[in-house]
N, CA, C and O atoms as a GROMACS GRO file, in nm:
protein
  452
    1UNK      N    1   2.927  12.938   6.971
    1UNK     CA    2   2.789  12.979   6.990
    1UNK      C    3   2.747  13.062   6.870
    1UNK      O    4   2.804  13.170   6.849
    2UNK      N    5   2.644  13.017   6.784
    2UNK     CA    6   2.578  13.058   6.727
    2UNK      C    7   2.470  13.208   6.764
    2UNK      O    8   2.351  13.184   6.782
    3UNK      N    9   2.525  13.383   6.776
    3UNK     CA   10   2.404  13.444   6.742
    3UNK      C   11   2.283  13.522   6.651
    3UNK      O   12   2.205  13.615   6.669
    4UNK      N   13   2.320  13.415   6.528
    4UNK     CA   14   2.214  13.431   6.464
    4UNK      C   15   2.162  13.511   6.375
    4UNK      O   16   2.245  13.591   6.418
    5UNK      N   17   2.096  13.579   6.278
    5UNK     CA   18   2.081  13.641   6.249
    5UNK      C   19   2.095  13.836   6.291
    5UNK      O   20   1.983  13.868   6.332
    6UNK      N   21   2.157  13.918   6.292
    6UNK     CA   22   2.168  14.041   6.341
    6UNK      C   23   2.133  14.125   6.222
    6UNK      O   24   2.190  14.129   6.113
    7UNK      N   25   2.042  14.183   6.257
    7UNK     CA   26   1.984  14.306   6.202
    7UNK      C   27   1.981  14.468   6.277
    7UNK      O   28   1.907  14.488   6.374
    8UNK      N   29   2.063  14.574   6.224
    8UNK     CA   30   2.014  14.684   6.308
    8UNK      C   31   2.029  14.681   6.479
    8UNK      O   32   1.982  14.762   6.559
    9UNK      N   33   2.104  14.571   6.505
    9UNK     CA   34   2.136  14.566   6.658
    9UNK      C   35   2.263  14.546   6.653
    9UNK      O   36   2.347  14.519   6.568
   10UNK      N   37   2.259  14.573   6.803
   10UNK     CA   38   2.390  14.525   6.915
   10UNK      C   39   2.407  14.377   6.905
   10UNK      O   40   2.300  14.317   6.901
   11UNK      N   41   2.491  14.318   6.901
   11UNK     CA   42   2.543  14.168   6.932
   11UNK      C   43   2.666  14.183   7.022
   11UNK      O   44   2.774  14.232   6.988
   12UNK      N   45   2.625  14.119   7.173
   12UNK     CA   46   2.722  14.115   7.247
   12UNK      C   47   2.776  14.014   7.212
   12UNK      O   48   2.689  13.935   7.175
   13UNK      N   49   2.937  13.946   7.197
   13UNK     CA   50   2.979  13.823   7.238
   13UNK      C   51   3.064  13.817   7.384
   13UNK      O   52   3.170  13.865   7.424
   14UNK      N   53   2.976  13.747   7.431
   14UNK     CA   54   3.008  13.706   7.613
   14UNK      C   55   3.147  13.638   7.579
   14UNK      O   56   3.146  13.595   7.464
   15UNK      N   57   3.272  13.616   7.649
   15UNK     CA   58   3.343  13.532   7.616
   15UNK      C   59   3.335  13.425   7.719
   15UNK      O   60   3.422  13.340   7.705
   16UNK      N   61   3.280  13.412   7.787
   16UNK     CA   62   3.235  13.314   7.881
   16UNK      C   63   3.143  13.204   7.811
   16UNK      O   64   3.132  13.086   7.847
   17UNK      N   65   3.074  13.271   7.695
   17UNK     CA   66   2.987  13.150   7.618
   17UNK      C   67   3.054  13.116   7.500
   17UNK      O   68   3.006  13.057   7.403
   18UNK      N   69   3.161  13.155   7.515
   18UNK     CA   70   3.298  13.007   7.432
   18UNK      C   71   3.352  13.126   7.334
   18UNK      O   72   3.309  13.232   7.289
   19UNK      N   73   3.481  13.039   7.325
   19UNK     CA   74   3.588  13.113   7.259
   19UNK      C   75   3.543  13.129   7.090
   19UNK      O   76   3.603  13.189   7.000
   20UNK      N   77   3.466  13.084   7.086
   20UNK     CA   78   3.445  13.090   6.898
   20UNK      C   79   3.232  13.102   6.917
   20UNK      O   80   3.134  13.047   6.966
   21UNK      N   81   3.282  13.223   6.831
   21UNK     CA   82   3.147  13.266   6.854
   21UNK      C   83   3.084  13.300   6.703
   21UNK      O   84   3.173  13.331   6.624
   22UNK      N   85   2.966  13.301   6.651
   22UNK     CA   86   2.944  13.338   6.525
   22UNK      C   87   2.801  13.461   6.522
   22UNK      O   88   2.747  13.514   6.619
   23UNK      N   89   2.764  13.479   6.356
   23UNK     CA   90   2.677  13.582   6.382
   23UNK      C   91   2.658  13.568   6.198
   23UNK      O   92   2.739  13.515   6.121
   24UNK      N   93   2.539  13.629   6.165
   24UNK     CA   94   2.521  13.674   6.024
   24UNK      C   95   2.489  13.805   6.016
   24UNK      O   96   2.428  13.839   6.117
   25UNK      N   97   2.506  13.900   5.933
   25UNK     CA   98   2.457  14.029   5.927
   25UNK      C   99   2.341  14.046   5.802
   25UNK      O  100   2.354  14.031   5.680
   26UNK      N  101   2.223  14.082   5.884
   26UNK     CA  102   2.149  14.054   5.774
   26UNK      C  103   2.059  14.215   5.737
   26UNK      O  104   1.973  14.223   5.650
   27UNK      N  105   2.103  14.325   5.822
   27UNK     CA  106   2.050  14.428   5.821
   27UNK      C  107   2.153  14.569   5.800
   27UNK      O  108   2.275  14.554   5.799
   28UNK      N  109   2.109  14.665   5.788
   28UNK     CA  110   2.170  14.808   5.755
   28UNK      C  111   2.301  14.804   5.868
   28UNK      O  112   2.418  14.784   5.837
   29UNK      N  113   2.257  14.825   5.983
   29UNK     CA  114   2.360  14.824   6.080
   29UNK      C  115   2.398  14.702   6.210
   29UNK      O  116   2.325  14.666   6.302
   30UNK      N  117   2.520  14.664   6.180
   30UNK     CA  118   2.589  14.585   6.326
   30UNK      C  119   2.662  14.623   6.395
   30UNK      O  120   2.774  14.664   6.364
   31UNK      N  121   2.616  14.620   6.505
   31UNK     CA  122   2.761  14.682   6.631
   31UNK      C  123   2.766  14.543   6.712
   31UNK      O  124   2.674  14.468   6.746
   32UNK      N  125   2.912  14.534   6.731
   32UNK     CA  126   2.992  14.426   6.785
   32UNK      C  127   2.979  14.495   6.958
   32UNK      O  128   2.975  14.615   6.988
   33UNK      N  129   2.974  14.400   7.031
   33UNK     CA  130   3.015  14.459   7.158
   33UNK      C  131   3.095  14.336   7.214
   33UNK      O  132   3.094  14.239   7.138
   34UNK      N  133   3.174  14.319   7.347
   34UNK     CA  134   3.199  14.214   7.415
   34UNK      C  135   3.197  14.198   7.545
   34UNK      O  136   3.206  14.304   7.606
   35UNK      N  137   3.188  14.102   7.611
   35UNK     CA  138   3.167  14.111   7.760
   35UNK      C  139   3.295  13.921   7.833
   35UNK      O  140   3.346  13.814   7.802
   36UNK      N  141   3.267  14.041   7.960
   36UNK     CA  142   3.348  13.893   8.017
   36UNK      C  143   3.465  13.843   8.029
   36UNK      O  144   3.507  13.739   8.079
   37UNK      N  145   3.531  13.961   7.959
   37UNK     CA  146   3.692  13.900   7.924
   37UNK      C  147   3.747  13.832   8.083
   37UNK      O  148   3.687  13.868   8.184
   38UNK      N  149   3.855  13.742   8.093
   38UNK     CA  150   3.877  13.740   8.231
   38UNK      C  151   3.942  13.792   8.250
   38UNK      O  152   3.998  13.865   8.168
   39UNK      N  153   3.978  13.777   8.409
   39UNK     CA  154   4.102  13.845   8.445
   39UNK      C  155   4.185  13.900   8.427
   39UNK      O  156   4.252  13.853   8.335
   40UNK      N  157   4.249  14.040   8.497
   40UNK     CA  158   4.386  14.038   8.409
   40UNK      C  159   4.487  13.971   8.483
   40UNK      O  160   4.502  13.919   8.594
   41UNK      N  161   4.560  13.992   8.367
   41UNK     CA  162   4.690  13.857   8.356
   41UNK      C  163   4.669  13.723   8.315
   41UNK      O  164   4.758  13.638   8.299
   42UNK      N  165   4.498  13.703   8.291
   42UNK     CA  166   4.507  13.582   8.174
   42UNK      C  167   4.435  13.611   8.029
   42UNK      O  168   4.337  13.684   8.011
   43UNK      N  169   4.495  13.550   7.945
   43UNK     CA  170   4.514  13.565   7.819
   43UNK      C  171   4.291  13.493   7.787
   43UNK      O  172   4.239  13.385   7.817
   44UNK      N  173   4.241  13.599   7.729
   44UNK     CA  174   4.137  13.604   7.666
   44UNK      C  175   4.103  13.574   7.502
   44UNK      O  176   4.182  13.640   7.434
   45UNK      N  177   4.069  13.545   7.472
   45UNK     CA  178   4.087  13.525   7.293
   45UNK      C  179   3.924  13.456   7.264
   45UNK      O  180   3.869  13.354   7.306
   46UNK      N  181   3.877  13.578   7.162
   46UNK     CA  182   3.731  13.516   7.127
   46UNK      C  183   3.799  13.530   6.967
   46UNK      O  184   3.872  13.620   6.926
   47UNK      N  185   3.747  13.402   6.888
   47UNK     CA  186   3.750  13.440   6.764
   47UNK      C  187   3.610  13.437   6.737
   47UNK      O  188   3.546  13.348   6.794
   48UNK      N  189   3.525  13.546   6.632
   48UNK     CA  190   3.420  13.586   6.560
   48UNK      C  191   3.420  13.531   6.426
   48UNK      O  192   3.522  13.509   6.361
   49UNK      N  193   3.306  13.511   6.390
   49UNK     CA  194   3.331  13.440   6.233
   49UNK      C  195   3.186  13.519   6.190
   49UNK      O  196   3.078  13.462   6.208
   50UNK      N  197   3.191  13.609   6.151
   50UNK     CA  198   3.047  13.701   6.057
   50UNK      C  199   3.030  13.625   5.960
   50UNK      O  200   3.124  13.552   5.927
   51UNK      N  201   2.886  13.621   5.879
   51UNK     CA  202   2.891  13.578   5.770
   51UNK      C  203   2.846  13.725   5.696
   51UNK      O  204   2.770  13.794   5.764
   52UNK      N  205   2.884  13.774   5.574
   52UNK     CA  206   2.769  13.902   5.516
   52UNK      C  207   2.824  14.017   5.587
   52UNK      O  208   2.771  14.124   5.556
   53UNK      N  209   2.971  14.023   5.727
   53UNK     CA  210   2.969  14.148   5.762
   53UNK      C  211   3.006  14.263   5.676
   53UNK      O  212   2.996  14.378   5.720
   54UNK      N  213   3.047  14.238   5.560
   54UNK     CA  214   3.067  14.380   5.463
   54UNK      C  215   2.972  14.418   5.405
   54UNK      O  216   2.986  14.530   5.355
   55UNK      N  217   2.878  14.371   5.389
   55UNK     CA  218   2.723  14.367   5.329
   55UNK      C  219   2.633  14.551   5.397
   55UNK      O  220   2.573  14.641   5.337
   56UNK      N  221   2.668  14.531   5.526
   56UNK     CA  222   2.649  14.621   5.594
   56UNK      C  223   2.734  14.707   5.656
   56UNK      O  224   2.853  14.690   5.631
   57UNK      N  225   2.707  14.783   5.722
   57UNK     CA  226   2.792  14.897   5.824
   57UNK      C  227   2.785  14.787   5.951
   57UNK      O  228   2.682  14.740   6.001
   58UNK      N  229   2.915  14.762   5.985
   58UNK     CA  230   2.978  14.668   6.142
   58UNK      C  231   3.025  14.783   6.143
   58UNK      O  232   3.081  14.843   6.051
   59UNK      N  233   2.987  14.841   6.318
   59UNK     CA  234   3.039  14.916   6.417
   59UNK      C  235   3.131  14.814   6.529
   59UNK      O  236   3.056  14.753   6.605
   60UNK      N  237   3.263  14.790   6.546
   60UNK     CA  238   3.328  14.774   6.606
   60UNK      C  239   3.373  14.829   6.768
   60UNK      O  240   3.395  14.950   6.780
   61UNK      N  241   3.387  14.744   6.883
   61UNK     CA  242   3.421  14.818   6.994
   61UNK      C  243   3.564  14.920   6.986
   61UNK      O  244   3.606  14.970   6.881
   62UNK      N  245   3.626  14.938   7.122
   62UNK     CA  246   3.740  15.000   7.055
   62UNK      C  247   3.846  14.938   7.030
   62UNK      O  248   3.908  14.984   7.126
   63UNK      N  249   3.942  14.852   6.967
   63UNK     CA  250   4.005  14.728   6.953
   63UNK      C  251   4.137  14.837   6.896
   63UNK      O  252   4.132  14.954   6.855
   64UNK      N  253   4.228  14.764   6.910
   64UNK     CA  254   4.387  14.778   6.908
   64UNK      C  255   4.409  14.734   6.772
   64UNK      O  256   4.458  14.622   6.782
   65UNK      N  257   4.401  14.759   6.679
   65UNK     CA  258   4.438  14.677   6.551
   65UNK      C  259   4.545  14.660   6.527
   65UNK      O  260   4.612  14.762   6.518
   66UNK      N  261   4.612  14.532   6.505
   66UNK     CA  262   4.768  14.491   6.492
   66UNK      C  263   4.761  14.493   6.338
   66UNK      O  264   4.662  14.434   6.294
   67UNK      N  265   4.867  14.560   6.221
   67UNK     CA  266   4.854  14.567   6.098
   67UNK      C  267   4.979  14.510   6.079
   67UNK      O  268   5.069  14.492   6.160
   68UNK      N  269   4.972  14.481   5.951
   68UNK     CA  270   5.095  14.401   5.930
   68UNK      C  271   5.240  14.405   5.930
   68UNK      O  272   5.330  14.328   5.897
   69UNK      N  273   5.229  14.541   5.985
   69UNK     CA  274   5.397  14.613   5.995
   69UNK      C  275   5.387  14.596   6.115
   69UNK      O  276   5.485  14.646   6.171
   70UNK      N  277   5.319  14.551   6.183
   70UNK     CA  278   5.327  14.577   6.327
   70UNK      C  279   5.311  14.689   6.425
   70UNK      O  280   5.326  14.692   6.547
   71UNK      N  281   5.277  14.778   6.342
   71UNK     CA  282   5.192  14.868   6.426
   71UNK      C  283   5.071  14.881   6.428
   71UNK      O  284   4.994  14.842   6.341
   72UNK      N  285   5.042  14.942   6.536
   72UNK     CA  286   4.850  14.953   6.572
   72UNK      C  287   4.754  15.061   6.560
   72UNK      O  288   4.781  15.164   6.621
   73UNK      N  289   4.666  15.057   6.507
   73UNK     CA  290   4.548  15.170   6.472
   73UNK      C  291   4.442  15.113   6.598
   73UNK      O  292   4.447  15.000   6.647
   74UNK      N  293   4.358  15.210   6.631
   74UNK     CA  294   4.221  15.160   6.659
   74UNK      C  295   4.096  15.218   6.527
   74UNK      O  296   3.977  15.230   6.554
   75UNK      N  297   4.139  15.240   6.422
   75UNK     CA  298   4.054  15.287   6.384
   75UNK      C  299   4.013  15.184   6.243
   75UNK      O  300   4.089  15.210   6.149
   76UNK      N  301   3.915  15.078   6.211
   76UNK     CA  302   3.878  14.925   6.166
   76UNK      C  303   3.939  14.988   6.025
   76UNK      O  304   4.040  14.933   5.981
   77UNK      N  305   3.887  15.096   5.955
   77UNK     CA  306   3.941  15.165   5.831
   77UNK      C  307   4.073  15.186   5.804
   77UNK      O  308   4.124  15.156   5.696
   78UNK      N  309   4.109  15.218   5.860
   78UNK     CA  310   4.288  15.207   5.853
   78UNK      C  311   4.352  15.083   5.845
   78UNK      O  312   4.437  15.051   5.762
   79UNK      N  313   4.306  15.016   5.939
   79UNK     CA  314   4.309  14.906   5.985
   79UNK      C  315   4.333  14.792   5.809
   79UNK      O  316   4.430  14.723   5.778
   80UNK      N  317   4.207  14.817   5.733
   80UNK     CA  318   4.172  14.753   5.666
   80UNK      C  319   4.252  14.776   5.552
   80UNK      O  320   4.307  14.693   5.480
   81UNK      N  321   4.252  14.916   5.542
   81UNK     CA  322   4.378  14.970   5.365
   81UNK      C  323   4.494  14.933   5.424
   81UNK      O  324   4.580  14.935   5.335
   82UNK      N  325   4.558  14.892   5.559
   82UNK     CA  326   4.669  14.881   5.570
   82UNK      C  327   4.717  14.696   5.517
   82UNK      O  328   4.830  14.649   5.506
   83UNK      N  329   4.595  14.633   5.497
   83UNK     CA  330   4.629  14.500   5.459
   83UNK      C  331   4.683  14.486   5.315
   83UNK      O  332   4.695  14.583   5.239
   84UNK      N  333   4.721  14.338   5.278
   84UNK     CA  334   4.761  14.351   5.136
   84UNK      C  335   4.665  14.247   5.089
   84UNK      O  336   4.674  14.135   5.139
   85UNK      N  337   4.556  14.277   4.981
   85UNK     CA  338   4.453  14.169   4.903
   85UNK      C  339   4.365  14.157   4.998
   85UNK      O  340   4.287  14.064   4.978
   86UNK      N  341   4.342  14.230   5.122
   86UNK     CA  342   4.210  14.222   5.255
   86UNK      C  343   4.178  14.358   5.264
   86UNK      O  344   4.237  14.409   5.360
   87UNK      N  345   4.089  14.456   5.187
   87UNK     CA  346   4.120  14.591   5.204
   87UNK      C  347   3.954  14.606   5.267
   87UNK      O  348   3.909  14.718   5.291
   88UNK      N  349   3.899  14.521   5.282
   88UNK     CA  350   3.729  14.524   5.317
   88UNK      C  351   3.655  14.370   5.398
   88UNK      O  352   3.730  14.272   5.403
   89UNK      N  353   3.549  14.358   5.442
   89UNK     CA  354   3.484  14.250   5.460
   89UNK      C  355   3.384  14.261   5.364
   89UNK      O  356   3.325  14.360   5.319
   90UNK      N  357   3.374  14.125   5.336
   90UNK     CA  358   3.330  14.045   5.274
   90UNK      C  359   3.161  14.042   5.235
   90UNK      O  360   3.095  13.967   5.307
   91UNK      N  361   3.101  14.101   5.149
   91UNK     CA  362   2.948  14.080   5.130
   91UNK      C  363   2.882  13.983   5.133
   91UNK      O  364   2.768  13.961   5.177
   92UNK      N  365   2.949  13.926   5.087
   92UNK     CA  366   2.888  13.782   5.022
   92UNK      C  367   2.977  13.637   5.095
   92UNK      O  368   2.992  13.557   5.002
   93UNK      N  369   3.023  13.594   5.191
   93UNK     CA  370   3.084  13.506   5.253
   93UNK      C  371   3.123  13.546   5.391
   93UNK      O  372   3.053  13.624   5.457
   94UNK      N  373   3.221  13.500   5.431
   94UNK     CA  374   3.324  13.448   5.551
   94UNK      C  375   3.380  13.518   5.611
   94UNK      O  376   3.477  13.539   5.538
   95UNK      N  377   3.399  13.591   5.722
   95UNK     CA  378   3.522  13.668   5.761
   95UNK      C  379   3.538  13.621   5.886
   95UNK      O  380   3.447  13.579   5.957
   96UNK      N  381   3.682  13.631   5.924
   96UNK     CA  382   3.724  13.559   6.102
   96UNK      C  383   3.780  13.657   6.176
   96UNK      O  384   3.900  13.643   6.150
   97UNK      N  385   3.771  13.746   6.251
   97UNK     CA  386   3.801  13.826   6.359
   97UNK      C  387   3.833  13.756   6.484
   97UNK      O  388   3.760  13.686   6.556
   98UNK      N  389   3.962  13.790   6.497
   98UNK     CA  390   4.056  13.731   6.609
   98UNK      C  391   4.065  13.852   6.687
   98UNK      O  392   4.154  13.930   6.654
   99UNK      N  393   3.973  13.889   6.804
   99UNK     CA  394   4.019  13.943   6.900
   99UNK      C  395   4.070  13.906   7.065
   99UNK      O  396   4.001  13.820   7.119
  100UNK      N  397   4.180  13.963   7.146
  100UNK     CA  398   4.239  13.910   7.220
  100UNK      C  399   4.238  14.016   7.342
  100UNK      O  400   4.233  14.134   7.307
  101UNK      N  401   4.243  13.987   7.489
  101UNK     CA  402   4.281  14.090   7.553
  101UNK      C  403   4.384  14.006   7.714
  101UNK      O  404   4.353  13.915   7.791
  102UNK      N  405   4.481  14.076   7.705
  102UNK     CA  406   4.504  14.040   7.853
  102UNK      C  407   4.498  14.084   7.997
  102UNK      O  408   4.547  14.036   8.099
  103UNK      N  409   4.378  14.252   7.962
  103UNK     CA  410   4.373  14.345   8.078
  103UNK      C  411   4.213  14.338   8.115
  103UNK      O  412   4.142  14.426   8.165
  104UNK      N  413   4.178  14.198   8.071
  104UNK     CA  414   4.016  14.174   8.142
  104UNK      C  415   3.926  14.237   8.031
  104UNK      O  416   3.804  14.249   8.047
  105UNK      N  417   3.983  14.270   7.934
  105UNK     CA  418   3.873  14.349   7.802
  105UNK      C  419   3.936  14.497   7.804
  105UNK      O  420   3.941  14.560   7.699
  106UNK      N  421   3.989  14.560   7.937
  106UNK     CA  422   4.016  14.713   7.917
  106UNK      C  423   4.081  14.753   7.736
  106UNK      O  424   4.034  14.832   7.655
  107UNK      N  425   4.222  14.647   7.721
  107UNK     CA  426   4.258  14.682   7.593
  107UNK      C  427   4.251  14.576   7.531
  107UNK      O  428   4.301  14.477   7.584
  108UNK      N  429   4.181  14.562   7.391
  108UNK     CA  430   4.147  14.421   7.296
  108UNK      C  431   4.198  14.485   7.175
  108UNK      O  432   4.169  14.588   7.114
  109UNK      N  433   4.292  14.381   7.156
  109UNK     CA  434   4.371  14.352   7.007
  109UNK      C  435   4.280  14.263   6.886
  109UNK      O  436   4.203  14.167   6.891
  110UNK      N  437   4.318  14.327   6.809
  110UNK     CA  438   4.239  14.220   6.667
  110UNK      C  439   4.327  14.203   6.543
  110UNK      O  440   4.441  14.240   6.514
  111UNK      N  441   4.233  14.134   6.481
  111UNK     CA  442   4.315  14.132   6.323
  111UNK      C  443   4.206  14.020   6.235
  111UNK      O  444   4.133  13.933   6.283
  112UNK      N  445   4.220  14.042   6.151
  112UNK     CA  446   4.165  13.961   6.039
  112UNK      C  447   4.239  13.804   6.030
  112UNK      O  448   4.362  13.805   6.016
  113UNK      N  449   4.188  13.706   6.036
  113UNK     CA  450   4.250  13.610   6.040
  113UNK      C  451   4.199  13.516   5.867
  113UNK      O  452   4.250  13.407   5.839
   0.00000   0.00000   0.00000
């Protein structure tokens, strides 16, 4: 599902309106939100595909960040210097956000894909 241009807003992605969801950032500020995760005890997984999200300030929910040592931050900045050759998103193109939860949304894991 395509939502479109985001400027200065909220963009929920429902995960009920499909596992691959998209968005462009075309303004000062984006905040990510999500809704819907299912159940717990089944495995949830929305992947996000921004176009332009480094362009702007993306406000992130609170997500579990898996880094490449295998330990976890929630904090997207840490998150990001902890990569190797991925230290930012992208101004000008593509980025894929793989987030996952198996406690109905309570705790959602991510990572840069």
């Amino acid at each position: 599902m395509d939502k479109g241009n985001i400027s200065n807003a909220t963009v929920t992605f429902d995960y009920s309106a499909g596992s691959v969801q998209t968005w462009t950032s075309t303004g000062s500020t984006v905040t990510i939100a999500t809704s819907n995760w299912p159940p717990t005890g089944n495995l949830g997984v929305l992947l996000l595909i921004g176009t332009n999200a480094g362009a702007y300030t993306l406000t992130m929910p609170t997500v579990t960040w898996l880094k490449p040592d295998g330990t976890t931050t929630t904090t997207f900045a840490t998150y990001l210097a902890a990569n190797t050759g991925r230290t930012a998103l992208q101004s000008s193109g593509v980025d894929q956000i793989l987030l996952w939860s198996r406690d109905a949304g309570t705790t959602i894991y991510g990572k840069l894909v």
